[in-house]
C-alpha positions in Angstrom: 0.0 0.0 0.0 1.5 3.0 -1.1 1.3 6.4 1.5 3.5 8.9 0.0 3.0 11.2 2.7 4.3 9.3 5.4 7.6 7.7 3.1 10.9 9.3 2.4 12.6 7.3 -1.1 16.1 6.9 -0.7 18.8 6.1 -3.4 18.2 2.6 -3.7 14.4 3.1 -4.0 13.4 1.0 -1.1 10.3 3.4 0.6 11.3 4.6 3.9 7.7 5.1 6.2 8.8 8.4 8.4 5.6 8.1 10.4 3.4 5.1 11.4 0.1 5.0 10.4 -3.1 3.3 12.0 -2.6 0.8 9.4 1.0 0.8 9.6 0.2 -0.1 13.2 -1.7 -3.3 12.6 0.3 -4.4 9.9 3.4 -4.2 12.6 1.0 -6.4 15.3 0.2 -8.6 12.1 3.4 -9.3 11.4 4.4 -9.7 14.6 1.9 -12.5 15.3 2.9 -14.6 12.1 6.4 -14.1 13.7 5.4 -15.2 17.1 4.0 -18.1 15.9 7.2 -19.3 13.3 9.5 -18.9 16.2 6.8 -20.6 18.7 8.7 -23.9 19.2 12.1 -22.4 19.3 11.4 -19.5 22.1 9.5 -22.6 23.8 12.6 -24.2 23.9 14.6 -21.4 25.8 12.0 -21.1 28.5 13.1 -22.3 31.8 12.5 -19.8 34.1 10.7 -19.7 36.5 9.7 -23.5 35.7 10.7 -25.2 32.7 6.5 -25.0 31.0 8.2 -24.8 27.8 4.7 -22.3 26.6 6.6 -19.0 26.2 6.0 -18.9 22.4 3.6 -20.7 22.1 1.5 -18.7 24.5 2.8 -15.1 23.6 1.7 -16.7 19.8 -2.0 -17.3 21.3 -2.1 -13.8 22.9 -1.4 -12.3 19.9 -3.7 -14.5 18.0 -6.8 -12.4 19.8 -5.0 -9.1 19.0 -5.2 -9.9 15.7 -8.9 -11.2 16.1 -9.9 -7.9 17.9 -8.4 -5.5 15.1 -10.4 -7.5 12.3 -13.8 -6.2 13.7 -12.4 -2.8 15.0 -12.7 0.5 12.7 -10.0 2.2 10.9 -8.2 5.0 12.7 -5.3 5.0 15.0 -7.4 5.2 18.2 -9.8 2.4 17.4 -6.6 0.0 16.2 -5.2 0.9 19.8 -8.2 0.5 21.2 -8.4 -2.7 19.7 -5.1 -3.9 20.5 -5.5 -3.0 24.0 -8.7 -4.7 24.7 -7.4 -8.1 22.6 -4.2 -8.2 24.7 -6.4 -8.1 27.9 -8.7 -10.4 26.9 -6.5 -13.2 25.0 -3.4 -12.8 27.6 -2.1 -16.7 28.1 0.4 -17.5 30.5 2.6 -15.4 32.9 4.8 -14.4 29.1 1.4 -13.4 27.2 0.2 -11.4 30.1 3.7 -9.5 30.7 2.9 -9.2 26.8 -0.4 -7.9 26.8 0.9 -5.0 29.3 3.2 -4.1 27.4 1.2 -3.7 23.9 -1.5 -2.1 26.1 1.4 0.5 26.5 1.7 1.2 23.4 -1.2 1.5 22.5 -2.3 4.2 24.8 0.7 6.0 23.9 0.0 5.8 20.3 -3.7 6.3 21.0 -3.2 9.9 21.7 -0.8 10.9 18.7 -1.9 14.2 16.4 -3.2 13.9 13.0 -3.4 9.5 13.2 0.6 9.5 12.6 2.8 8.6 15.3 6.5 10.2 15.0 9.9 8.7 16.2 9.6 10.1 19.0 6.1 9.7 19.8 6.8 5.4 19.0 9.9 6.1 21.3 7.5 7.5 24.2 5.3 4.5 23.4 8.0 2.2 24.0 9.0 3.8 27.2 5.4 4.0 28.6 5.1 -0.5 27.5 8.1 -1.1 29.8 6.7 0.9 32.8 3.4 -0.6 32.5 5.3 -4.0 32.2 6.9 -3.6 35.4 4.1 -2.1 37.0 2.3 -5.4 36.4 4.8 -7.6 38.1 4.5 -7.7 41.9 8.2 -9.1 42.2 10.2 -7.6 39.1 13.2 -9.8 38.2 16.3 -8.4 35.8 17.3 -10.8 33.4 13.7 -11.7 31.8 11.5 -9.6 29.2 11.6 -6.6 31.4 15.2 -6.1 31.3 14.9 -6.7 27.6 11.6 -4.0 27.3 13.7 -1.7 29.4 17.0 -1.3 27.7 15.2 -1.0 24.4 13.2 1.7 25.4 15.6 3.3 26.8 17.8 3.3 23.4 14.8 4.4 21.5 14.4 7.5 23.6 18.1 8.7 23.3 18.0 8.1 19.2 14.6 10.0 19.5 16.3 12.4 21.6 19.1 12.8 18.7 16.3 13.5 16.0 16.9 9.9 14.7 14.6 8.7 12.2 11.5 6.3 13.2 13.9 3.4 11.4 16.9 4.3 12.6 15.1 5.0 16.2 14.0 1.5 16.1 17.2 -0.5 14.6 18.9 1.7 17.8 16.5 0.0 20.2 16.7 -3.5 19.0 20.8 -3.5 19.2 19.9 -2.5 22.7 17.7 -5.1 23.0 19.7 -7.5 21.3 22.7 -6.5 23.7 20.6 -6.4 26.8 19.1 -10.7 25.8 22.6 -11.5 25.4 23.4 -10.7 28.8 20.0 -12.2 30.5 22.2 -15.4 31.7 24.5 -12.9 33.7 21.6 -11.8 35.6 19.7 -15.1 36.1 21.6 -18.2 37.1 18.7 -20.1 36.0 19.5 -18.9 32.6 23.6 -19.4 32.9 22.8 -22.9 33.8 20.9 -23.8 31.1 22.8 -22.3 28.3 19.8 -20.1 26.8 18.6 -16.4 26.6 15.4 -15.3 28.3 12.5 -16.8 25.9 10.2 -13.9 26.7 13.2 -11.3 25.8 13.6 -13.0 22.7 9.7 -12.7 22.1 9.9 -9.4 22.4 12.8 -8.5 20.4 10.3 -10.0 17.1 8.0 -7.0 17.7 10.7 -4.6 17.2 11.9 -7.3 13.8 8.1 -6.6 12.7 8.1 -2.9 12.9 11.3 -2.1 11.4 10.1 -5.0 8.3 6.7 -2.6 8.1 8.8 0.7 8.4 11.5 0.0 6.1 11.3 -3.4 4.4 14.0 -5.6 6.0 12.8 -9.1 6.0 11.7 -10.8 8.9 14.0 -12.8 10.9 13.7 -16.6 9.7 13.5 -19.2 12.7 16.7 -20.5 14.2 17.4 -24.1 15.1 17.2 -23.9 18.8 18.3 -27.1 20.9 17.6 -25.1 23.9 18.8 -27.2 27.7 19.0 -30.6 28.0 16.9 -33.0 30.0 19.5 -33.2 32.9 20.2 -29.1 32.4 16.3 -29.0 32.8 16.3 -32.1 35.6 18.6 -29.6 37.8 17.1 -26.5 37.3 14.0 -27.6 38.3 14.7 -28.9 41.9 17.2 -25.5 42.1 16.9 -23.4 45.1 15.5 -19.8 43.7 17.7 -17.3 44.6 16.1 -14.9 46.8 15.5 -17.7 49.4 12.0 -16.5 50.0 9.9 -18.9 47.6 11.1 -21.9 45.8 9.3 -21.4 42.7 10.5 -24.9 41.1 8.1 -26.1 43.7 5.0 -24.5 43.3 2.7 -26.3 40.9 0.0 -24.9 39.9 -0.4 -22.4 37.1 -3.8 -20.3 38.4 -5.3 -17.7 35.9 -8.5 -15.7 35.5 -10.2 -12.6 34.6 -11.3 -10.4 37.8 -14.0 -8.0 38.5 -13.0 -5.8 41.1 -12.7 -2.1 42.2 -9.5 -0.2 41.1 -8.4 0.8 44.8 -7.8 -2.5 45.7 -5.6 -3.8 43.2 -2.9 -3.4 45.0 -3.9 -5.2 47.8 -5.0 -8.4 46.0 -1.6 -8.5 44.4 0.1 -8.2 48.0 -2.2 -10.9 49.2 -1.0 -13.0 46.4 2.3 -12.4 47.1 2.1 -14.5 50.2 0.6 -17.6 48.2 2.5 -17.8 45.2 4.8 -15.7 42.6 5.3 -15.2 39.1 2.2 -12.9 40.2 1.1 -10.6 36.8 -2.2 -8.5 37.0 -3.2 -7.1 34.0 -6.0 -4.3 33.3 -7.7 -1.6 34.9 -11.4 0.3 34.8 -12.6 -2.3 36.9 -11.2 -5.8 34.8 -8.0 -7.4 35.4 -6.4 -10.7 33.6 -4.5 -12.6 36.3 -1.8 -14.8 36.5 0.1 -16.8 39.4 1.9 -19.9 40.5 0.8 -21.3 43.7 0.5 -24.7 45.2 -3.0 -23.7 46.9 -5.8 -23.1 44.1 -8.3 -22.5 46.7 -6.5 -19.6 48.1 -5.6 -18.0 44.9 -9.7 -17.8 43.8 -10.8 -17.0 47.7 -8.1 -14.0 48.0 -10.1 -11.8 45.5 -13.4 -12.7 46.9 -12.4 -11.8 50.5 -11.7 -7.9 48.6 -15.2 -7.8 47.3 -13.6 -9.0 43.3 -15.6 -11.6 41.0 -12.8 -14.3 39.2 -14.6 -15.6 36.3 -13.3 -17.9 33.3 -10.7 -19.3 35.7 -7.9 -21.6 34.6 -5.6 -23.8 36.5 -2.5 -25.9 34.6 -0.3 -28.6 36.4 2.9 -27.1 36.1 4.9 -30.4 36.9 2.8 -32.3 34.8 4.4 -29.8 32.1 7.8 -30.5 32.9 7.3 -34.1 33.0 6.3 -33.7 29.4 9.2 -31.6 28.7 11.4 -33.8 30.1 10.4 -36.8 28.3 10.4 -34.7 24.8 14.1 -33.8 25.9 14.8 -37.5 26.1 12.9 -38.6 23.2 15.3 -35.8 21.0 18.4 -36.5 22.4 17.8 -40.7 21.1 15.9 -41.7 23.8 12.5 -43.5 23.2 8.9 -41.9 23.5 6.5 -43.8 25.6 2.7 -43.3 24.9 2.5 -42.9 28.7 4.5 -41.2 30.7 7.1 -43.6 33.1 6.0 -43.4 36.9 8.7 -41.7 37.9 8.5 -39.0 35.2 5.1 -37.9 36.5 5.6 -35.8 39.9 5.8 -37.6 43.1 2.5 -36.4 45.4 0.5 -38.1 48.2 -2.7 -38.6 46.6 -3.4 -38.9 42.8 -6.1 -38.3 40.6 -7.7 -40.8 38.1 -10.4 -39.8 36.1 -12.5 -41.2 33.2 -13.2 -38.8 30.2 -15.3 -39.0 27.3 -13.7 -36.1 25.4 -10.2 -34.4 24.7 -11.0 -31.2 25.5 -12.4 -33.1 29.0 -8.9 -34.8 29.5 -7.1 -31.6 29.1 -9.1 -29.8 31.6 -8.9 -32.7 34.0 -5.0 -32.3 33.8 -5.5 -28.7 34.3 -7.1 -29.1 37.4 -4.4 -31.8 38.7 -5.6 -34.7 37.4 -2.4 -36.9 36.5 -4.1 -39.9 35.0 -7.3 -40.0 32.6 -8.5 -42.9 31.2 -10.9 -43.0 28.1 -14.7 -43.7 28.9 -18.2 -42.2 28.9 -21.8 -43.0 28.1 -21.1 -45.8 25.5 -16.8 -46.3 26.0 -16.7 -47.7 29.7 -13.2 -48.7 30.8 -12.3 -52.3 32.1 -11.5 -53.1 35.6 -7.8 -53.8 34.0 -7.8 -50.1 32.3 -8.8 -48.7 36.0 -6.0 -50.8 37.4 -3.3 -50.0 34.8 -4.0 -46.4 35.3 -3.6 -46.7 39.3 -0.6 -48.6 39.2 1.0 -46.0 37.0 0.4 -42.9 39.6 3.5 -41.7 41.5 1.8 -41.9 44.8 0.8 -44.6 47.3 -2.8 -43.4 47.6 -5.1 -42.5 44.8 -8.8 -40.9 44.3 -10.7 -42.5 40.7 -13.7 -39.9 39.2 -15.7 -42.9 37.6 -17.9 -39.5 35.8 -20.8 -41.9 34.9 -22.7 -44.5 37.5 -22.0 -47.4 35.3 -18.2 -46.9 36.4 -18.8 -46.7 39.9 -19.0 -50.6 40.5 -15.7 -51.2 38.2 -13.8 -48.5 40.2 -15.1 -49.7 43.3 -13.1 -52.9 42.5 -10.1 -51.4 42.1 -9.0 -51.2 45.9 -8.8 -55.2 46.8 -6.7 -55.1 43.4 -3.6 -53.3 44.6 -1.3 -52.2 47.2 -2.2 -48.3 46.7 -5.1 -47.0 49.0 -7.5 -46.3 46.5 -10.6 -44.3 47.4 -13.7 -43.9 44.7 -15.5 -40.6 44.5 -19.4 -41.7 43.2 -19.5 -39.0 40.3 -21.8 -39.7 37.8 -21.2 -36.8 34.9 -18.6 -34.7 34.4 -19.6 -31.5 35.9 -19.3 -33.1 39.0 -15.7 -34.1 38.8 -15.0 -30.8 37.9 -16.5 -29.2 41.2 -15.0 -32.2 43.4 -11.8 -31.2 41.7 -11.6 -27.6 43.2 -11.5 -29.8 46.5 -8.5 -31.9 46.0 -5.5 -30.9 47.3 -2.7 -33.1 46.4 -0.8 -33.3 49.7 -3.8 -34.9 51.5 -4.6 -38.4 52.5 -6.8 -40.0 49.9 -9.6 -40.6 52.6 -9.6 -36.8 53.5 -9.6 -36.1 49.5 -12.4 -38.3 49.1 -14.3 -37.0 51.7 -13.8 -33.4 50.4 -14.1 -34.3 47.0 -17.8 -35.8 47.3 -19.2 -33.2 49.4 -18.1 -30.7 46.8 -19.4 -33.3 43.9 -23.1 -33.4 45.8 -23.3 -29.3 45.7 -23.2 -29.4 41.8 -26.8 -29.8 40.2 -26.0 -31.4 36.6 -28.0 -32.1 33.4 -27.3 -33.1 30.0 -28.7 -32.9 26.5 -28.4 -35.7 23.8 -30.9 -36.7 21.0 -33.7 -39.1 21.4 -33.1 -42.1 19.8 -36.4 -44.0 20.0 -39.8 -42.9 20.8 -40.9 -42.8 24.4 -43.2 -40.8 26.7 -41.8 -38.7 29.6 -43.6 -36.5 32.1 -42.7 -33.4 29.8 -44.6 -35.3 27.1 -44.1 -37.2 23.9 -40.3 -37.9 22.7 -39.8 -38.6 19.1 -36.9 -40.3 17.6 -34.6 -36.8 16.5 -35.7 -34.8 19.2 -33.2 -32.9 21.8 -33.9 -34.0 25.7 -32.5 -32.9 28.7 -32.0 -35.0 31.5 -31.5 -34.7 35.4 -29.7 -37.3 37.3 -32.4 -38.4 39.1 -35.5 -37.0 37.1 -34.5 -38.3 34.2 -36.0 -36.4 30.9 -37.0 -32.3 32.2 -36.7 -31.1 28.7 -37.6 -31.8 25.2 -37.9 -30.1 21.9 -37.0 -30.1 18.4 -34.1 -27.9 18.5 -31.3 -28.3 20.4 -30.7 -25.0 22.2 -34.9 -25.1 22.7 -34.3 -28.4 24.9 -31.0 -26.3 27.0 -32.4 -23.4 27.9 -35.6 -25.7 28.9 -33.2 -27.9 30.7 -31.5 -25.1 32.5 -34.5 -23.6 33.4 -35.0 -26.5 35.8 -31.3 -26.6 37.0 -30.8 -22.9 37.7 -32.6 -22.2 41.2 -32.5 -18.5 42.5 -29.5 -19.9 45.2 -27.2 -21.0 41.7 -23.8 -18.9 41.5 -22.1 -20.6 38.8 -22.6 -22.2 35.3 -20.2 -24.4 34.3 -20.8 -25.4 30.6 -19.4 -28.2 28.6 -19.4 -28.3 25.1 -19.2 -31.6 23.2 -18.3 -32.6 19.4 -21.6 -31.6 18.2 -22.1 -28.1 19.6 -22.0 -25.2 17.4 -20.7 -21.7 18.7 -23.8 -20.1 17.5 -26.2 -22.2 19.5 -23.4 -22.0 22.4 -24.0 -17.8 22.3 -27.8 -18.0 21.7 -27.4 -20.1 25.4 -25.1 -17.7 27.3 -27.4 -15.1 25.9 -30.4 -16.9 27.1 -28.4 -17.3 30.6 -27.4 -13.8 30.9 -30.8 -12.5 30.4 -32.7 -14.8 33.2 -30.2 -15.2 35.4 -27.9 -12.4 35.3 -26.7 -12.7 38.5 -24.7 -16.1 37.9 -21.2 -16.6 36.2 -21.1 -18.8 33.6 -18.2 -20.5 32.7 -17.7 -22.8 29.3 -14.6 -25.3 28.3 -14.6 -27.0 25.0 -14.8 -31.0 26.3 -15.0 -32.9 22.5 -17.5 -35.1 24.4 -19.6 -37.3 21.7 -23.5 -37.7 21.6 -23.8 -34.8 24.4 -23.7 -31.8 22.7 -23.6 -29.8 26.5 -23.3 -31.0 29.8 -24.2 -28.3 32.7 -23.3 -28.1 36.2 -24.4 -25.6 38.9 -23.5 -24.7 42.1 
């Protein structure tokens, strides 16, 4: 796209842009995004800090993913694009790296969002740049030199002496990524995590590709191709892990749980919920303002890290929770596999982490056996309404926990008698908690605490299973008569464990909103929503929508479970 105006030609003919543009702006976020996601696997294999989750890229990648998403439906003009960009960032942040991200494009863009005449000088980018770092350390409850903030920092700092000079916006920005580029070099100095390991900061190196994508939009040079990273080994990762971290206060190599959601809460207390997190966890990141914050910790208590806002008045909503160790087990293995090892299907006992009690649960989905693992679970075993697992399966999958006590989520009542068996089969104390769908396990799994006996698990675990009214929806596949009336072969039906058909109709979203209608009482707080194979997002909206406008007092919550024959499975509580 030509913009005389803004260009400068030079000898060799190669168009210079001397100011950036709105669309300037999202081609640079474009770019950087396509980036992101060709050097995905090999910033993934620099991460190591502060655990070795090996996501870096491939979550700064996703969070740009919804920037991009954003500006696609957003008006032309430099303060909608910014507008855009900020609110995508927000919303799409993954990961401690993609929130850190997020921050910092939500910098820039309400630097840029304020420039005269929709063009954005040297300097004005160089003031951009600036105000990203501050709002990237401002995020951070513990800043730490050596990772993406040193990197931010040093470049702004460079782009604000060129700009200072009357560089050029090219010249301004080549200036700040030598700075940059100087400043990731030197990372392993200031983090012995790094040194160990042989690498560079992965979010530093991130960053350094948005600077690659604005000097390719501003004067042509082609984007960086992707290196061949090798990254640590397994034993470089093996020690880093189980490393003391520096400052003595928290070992973050031990805390396992990856805890993230988006929170309602007033402005004045921000502070104070990211203090109050400080004593639970670290690689603490809050994100937002005007009321809405994406948040981001590691913690080994999950409870804690949801009840902390709630005790300041806040509402978490859309929370997610990823087993850190079971990530480095992964990592591990892959390490092993490249260096001429062999893969397993399963992971070896002793890769997966050692813990008192483990979690077996049955799925019927992949989207469901994901979320399980996010929430702890370290074994699933395939299974649902018409796949039930053998007593050898339930066994197979016990014996192969790293723990001497063990809690099975049967998920449907037609497991319960096989899991019941599974005790008088081993050594392991293995304790069965009756849920029969899987909006139960998921509420029971907010209970379990991986440090715990299995009895006291158990216990815990089906008290917070019975607090969770569920229903389903699946399509008749015989005639029959219910007490809602006639069923037809075709028709959608809720059910009710225990009422058995509530709903039915001839379109499927008629029979969910009919079904939740029965399930939603004026005490229900949260909606937890479970999408199967056959759910489409339009008749997933035209729900929520429905929700929102009956009951707009409860929080609804949906994960993608891949389920077959269910198209939605609901829980509330």
């Amino acid at each position: 796209m030509k913009r005389p105006q803004l260009r400068t030609r030079y000898d060799d003919g190669v168009p210079i842009l001397e100011q950036l543009g709105a669309d300037d702006l999202r081609q640079t976020v474009i770019a950087f995004r396509d980036t992101m996601k060709a050097h995905a696997a090999a910033i993934n294999r620099l991460n190591v800090y502060p655990v070795p989750d090996g996501d870096t890229g491939t979550n700064m990648a996703r969070t740009l993913d919804a920037v991009v998403a954003e500006l696609e439906t957003a008006d032309r003009g430099m303060e909608p694009t910014c507008r855009a960009i900020s609110h995508g960032s927000l919303m799409g942040a993954r990961g401690n790296s993609g929130v850190i991200l997020s921050q910092i494009l939500r910098g820039l863009a309400s630097t840029l969002a304020e420039v005269k005449d929709q063009r954005a000088s040297a300097t004005n980018v160089a003031d951009a740049l600036k105000k990203a770092s501050v709002a990237a350390y401002e995020a951070v409850l513990k800043p730490i030199e050596g990772t993406i903030l040193t990197v931010v920092r040093e470049s702004a700092d460079a782009a604000a002496a060129a700009a200072l000079q009357g560089a050029t916006l090219s010249a301004m920005l080549r200036t700040a990524r030598v700075a940059g580029r100087v400043a990731l070099a030197n990372t392993p100095e200031q983090l012995l995590v790094l040194k160990e390991a042989g690498v560079v900061d992965a979010g530093g190196a991130g960053f350094l590709l948005l600077l690659d994508s604005a000097i390719y939009v501003v004067d042509g040079e082609p984007l960086p191709e992707p290196e061949d990273i090798d990254g640590p080994t397994a034993e470089q990762l093996e020690r880093i892990t189980h490393r003391t971290s520096s400052t003595g206060e928290i070992d973050v190599s031990e805390l396992r749980y990856e805890v993230m959601f988006f929170l309602d809460l007033d402005d004045s207390k921000c502070r104070d919920f990211k203090l109050a997190w400080g004593e639970i966890g670290d690689s603490i990141v809050v994100v937002g303002g005007e009321g809405l914050y994406n948040c981001h910790v590691h913690t080994n208590d999950i409870g804690a890290a949801i009840e902390v806002p709630l005790l300041l008045g806040g509402r978490p909503r859309e929370i997610r929770v990823t087993d850190l160790f079971e990530e480095v087990a992964e990592e591990h293995e892959a390490r092993e596999a490249t260096l001429g090892g062999v893969a397993h299907k399963h992971h070896s006992q002793s890769a997966l982490p050692p813990v008192t009690c483990a979690v077996v649960a049955i799925a019927s989905g992949d989207g469901l056996a994901e979320l399980f693992g996010q929430l702890g679970v370290q074994g699933v075993v395939t299974g649902g309404q018409t796949l039930n697992p053998s007593t050898q399966e339930l066994l197979d999958a016990v014996e192969h926990m790293n723990a001497t006590q063990v809690v099975i989520l049967p998920n449907n009542k037609n497991i319960i008698p096989v899991a019941n068996q599974i005790d008088a089969l081993t050594t392991k104390d293995v304790r069965v908690v009756p849920t029969c769908s899987m909006p139960e396990a998921l509420a029971a799994l907010v209970s379990y605490d991986p440090e715990v006996s299995a009895e006291t698990n158990a216990r815990n675990m089906t008290s917070a299973a019975h607090s969770v009214a569920t229903g389903e929806i699946t399509q008749a596949v015989r005639d029959t008569s219910s007490d809602v009336g006639a069923v037809t072969v075709g028709d959608w039906i809720g059910l009710v464990r225990g009422d058995g058909i509530v709903a039915v109709s001839g379109s499927l979203t008629g029979a969910a909103t009919a079904l939740l209608g029965q399930l939603i009482s004026d005490g229900g707080e949260l909606l937890t929503i479970i999408t199967g194979i056959d759910a489409s997002a339009t008749q997933t909206e035209h729900i929520t929508t429905w929700v929102s406008q009956q009951h707009p007092d409860i929080t609804v919550e949906v994960h993608h479970g891949d389920q077959p024959l269910y198209p939605y499975l609901f829980g509330v509580e």
